[in-house]
C-alpha positions in Angstrom: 0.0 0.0 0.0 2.7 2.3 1.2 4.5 1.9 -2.5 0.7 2.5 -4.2 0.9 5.3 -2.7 4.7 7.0 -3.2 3.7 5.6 -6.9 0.6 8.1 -7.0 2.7 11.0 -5.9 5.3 10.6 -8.2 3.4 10.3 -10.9 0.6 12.9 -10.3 3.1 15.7 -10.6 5.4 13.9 -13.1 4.9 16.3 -15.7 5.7 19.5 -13.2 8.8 17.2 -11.9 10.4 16.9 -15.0 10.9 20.5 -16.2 12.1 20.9 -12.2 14.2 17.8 -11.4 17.1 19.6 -12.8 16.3 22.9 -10.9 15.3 21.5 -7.6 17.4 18.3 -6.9 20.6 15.9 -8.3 21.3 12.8 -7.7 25.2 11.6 -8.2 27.0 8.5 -6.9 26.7 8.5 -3.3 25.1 12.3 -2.9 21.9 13.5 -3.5 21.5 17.4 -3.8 18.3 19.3 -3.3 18.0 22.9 -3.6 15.9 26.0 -2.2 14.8 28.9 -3.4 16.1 32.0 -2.4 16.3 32.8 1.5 14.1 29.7 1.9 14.6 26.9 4.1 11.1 24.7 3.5 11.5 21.4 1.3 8.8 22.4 -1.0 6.4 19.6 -2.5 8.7 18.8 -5.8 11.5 18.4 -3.4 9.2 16.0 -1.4 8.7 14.2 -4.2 11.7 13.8 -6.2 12.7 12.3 -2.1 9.1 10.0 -2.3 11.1 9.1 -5.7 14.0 7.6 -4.5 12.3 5.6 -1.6 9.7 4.2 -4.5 12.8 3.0 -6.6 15.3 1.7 -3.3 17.7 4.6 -4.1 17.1 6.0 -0.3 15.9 3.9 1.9 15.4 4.0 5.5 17.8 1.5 6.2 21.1 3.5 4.7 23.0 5.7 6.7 23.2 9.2 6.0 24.9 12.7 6.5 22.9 16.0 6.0 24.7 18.8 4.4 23.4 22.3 4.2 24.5 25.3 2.4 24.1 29.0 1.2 24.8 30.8 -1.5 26.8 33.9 -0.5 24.0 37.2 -0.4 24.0 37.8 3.7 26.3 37.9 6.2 28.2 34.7 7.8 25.7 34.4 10.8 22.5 34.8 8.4 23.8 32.3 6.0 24.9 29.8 9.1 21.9 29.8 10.2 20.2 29.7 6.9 22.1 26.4 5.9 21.3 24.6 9.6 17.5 25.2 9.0 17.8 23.4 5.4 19.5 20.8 6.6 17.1 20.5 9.5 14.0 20.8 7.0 15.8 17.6 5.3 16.3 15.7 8.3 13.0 16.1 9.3 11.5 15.4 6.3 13.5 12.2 5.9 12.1 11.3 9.4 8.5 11.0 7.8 10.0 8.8 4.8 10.8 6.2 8.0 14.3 7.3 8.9 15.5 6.6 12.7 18.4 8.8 14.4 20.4 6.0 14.3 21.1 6.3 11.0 21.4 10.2 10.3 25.2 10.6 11.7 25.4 14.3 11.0 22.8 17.1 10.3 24.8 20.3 9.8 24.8 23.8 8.2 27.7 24.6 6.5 26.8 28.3 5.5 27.7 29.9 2.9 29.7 28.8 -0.4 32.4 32.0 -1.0 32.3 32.4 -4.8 35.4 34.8 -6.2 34.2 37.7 -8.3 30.4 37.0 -7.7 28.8 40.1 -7.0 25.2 39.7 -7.8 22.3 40.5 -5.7 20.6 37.1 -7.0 23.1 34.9 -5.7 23.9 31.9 -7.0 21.0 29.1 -6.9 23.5 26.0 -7.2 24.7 26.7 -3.8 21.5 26.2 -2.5 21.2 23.3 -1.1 21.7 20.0 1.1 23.6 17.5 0.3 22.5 14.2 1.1 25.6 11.9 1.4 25.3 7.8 1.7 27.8 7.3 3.9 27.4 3.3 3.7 29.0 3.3 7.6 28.2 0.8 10.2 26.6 1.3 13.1 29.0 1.8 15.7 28.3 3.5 19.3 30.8 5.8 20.4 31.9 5.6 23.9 31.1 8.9 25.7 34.5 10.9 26.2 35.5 11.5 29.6 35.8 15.1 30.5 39.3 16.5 30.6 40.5 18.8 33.5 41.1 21.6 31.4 39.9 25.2 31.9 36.2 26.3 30.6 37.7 27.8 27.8 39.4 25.2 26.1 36.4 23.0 25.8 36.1 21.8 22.2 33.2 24.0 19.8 29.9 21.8 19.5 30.6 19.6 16.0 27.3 20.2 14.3 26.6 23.9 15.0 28.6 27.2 15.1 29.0 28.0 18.3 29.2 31.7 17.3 25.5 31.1 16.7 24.1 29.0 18.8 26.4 28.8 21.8 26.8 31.8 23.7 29.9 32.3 26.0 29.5 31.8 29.7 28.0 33.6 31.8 28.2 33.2 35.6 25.0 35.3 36.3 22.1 33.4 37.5 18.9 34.1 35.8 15.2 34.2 37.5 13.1 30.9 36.5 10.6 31.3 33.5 6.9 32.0 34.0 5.5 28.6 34.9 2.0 27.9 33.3 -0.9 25.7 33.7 -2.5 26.8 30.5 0.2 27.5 27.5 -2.7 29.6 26.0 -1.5 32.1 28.3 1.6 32.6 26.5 -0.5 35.1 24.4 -0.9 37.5 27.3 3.1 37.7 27.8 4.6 40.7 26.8 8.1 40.5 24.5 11.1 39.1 25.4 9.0 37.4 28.8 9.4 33.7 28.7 7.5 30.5 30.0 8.8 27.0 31.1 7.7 23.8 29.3 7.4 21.8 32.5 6.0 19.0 30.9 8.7 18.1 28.1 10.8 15.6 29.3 14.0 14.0 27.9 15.8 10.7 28.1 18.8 12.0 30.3 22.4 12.7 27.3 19.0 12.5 24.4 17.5 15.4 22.8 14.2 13.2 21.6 11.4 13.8 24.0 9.6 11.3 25.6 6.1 10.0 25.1 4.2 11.6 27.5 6.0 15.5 26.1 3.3 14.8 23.3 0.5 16.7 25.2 2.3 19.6 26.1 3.9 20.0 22.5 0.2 19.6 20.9 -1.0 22.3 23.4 2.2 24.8 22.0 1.1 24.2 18.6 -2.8 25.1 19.2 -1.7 28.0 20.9 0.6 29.4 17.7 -2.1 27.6 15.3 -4.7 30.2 17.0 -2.3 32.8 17.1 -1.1 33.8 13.9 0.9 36.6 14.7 2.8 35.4 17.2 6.1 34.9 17.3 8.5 33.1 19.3 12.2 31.2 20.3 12.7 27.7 22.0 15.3 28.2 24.5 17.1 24.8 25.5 19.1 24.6 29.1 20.9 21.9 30.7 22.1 20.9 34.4 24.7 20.0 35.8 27.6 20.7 33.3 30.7 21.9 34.8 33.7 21.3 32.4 32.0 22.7 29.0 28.9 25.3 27.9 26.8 22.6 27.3 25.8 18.8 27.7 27.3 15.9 25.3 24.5 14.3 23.2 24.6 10.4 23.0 22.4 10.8 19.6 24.6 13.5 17.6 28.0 12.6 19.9 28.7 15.7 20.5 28.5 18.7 23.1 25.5 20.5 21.8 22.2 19.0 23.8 20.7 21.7 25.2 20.9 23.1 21.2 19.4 19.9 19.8 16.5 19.9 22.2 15.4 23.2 21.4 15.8 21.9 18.0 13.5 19.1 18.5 10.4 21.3 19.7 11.1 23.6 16.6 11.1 20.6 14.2 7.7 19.3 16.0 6.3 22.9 15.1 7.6 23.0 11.8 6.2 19.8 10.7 2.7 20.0 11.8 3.1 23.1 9.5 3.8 26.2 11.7 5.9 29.3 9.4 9.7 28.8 10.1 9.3 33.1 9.9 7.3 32.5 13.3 9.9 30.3 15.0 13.7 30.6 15.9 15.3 28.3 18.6 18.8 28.5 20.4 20.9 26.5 23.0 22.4 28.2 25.9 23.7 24.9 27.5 24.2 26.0 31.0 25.2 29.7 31.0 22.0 30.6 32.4 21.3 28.3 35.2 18.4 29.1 37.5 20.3 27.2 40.1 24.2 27.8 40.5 25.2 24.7 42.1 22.3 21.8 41.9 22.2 19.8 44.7 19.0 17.8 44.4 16.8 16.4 41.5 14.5 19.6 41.9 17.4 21.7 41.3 19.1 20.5 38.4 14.9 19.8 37.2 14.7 24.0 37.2 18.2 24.0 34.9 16.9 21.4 33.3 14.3 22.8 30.7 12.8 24.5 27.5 11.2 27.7 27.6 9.8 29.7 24.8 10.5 33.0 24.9 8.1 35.8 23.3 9.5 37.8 20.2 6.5 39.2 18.9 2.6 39.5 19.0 
């Protein structure tokens, strides 16, 4: 049924697909390109289904192991197009999530920024650079032991290995930070004023994981009524971890790398993106633990305040 149906979808648009193949996506040896448009970050629905494609005829299957490339062309500035190329890659990810993908074999999603191109000058850009490359990596599975920390000083500690830490990882800061507005009803988020946040008390994480757990569903569905009903707002997922002394933020046991409290602001914004919220509404960051609500935790309760996503209000 399931190949009925990617059948139907590739063929439906065939005609559109073939005067955009060449436009939209590539497909050589072991990587697979697909491109944007300009200052976009959505896979659109011939993207989709050039991807539907290439599951129907076994080129990409669930069961290969991948690494997500993203890239800019090089109109904007370095943190724009950084930023620009990790949301691509993301949109990828995520869409290759619905195809039947597991984490387990997507070993890197990362934004490369932007492509430098000598002598290029126009304010169009240049659409090749565009894009995400999806590389078959053909690697076996093999679990990395988690590194011990080294007893070096904060600011040695290596720069997260999917992210630009000039982006997403802000330098520490030993000031401690008030808790978040805690609510029982996330349609109250609308009566915050900007800049105030609110603590997602009920999203909860495996502990080193940045995939929520089962019973974070409710809470996340509640978020997205809210900015379903609320068109104009606009807001940021703010990730935070405990107890992290040696480095800014937490090592990962799915990316293998120090970037958690990143990754799990990333999650919630994937979740909103995919039941079909505007990426123009939404931003996310990681601040690891340079804003702890607790200096020193000494219980479960306190490194549970550290602990935690909040959404912070940009605009109404």
């Amino acid at each position: 049924m399931k190949k009925i149906f990617l059948f139907l979808r590739c063929i439906i648009p065939g005609l559109l697909l073939a005067q955009s193949f060449n436009a939209f996506s590539q497909h050589k040896g072991d990587t697979i390109a697909v491109y944007f448009a300009f200052n976009k970050s959505i896979v659109n629905d011939a993207t989709q289904s050039y991807l539907d494609s290439l599951l129907y005829n076994e080129i990409l299957t669930p069961d290969k192991d991948v690494k997500i490339i993203g890239y800019a062309d090089y109109v904007g500035t370095n943190v724009y197009n950084d930023t620009l190329s990790q949301k691509r890659a993301i949109a990828v990810q995520d869409y290759l999530y619905t195809m039947g993908f597991k984490p387990d074999n997507i070993h890197l999603c990362i934004g490369k920024g932007k492509i430098e191109r000598e002598g290029m000058r126009s304010a169009d850009g240049y659409a090749p650079d565009r894009k995400v490359d999806i590389v078959l990596t053909h690697a076996e599975k093999k679990i990395k032991p988690k590194p011990a920390p080294p007893a070096r000083k904060q600011e040695e500690a290596p720069a997260a290995a999917s992210i630009d830490q000039s982006v997403k990882q802000p330098k520490l800061r030993k000031k401690v930070v008030p808790p978040a507005i805690v609510l029982t009803n996330l349609e109250e988020i609308t009566q915050l004023k900007p800049d105030e946040t609110v603590v997602l008390n009920k999203i909860y994480f495996p502990a080193g994981r940045h995939y929520a757990t089962e019973g974070s569903q409710m809470q996340m569905d509640q978020l997205y009524d809210v900015l379903n009903a609320h068109p104009s707002l606009r807001v940021r997922i703010e990730g935070h971890v405990c107890c992290v002394y040696w480095y800014t933020d937490a090592y990962d046991e799915d990316t293998q790398s120090y970037n958690l409290s990143v990754n799990r602001a990333r999650y919630v914004y994937g979740y909103l993106l995919r039941r079909g919220i505007d990426p123009d509404r939404l931003d996310f960051i990681g601040f690891g633990r340079t804003r702890p609500v607790i200096q020193e935790e000494r219980t479960e309760e306190e490194a549970q305040l550290n602990r935690r996503v909040e959404i912070r209000v940009l605009s109404k």
